[in-house]
C-alpha positions in Angstrom: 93.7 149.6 125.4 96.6 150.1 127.9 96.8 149.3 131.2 98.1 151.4 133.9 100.9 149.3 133.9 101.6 149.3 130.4 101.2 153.3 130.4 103.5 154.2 132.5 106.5 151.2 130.7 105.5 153.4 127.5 105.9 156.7 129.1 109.5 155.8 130.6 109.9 153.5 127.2 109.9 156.6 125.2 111.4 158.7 127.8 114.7 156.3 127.8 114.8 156.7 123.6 114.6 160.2 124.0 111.1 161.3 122.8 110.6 164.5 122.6 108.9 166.1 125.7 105.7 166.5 124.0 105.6 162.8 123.1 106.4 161.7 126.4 103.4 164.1 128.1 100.6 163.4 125.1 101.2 159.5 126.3 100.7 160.8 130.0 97.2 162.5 129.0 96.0 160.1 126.2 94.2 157.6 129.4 92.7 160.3 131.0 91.5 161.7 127.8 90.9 158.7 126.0 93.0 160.3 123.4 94.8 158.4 120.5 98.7 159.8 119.7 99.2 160.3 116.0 103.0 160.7 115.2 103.1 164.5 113.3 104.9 162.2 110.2 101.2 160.0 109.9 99.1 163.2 110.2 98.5 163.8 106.5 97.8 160.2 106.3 95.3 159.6 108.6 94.0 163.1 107.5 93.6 161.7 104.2 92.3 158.2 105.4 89.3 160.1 107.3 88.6 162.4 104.8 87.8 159.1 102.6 85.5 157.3 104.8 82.6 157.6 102.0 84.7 156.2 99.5 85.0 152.6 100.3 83.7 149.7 98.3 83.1 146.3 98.9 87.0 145.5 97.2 88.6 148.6 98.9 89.0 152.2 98.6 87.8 154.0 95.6 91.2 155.3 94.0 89.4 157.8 91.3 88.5 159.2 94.8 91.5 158.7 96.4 93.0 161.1 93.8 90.5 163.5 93.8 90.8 163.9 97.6 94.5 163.5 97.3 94.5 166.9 95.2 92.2 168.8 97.4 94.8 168.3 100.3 97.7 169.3 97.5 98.8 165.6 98.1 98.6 164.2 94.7 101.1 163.1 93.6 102.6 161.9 97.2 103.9 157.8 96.5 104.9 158.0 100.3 101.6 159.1 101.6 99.6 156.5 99.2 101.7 154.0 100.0 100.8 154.6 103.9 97.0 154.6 102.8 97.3 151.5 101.0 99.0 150.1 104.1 95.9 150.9 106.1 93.9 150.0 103.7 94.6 146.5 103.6 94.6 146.7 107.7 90.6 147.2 106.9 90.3 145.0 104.6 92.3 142.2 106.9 89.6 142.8 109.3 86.6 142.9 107.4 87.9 139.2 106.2 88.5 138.3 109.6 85.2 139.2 110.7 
C-alpha cells in the first residue's frame, strides 16, 4: 500500500507522462476507495485470471481449464493474453515457494 506521499508523486508521475485524465483521477480515488487500477489493456487478463481461481493445482494452473475458460470468453486462441496469464501465474507460484 501507498502512502500519502507516494500517492500524490504517482498522481503528478502520471500526470507529467501524460495519462489520460481518467488514469490520473482513478489513482486520486483508488485510497479512499481502497480500489486497485487495472490498465483497460490487462482487463481480459485478470478477467480470465479470476474467472480460474478453481482451477489451480498443486504444480499450477489447470491448462485443459485454461482453454476451456479461454473459449467461453472468445479468447482461445489469444498467445498474448496466455502469455500474460502465464506471467501471473508464475508470480503465484513465486509466492507460494516463498512462503
Amino acid at each position: 500500500m501507498q502512502s500519502h506521499g507516494d500517492q500524490d508523486t504517482a498522481q503528478e508521475d502520471l500526470a507529467a507522462w501524460n495519462a489520460p485524465d481518467a488514469v490520473v483521477a482513478a489513482m486520486a480515488r483508488s485510497e479512499e476507495e481502497d480500489a486497485c487500477i487495472v490498465w483497460p489493456e490487462n482487463e481480459g487478463v485478470l478477467r480470465l485470471f479470476l474467472r480460474l481461481q478453481t482451477a489451480w493445482r498443486d504444480t499450477g494452473l489447470d491448462y485443459p481449464s485454461v482453454r476451456v475458460v479461454m473459449e467461453s470468453l472468445g479468447r482461445w486462441p489469444d498467445d498474448d493474453c496466455f502469455a500474460d496469464l502465464q506471467a501471473m501465474e508464475y508470480a503465484v507460484l513465486d509466492e507460494w515457494r516463498s512462503e
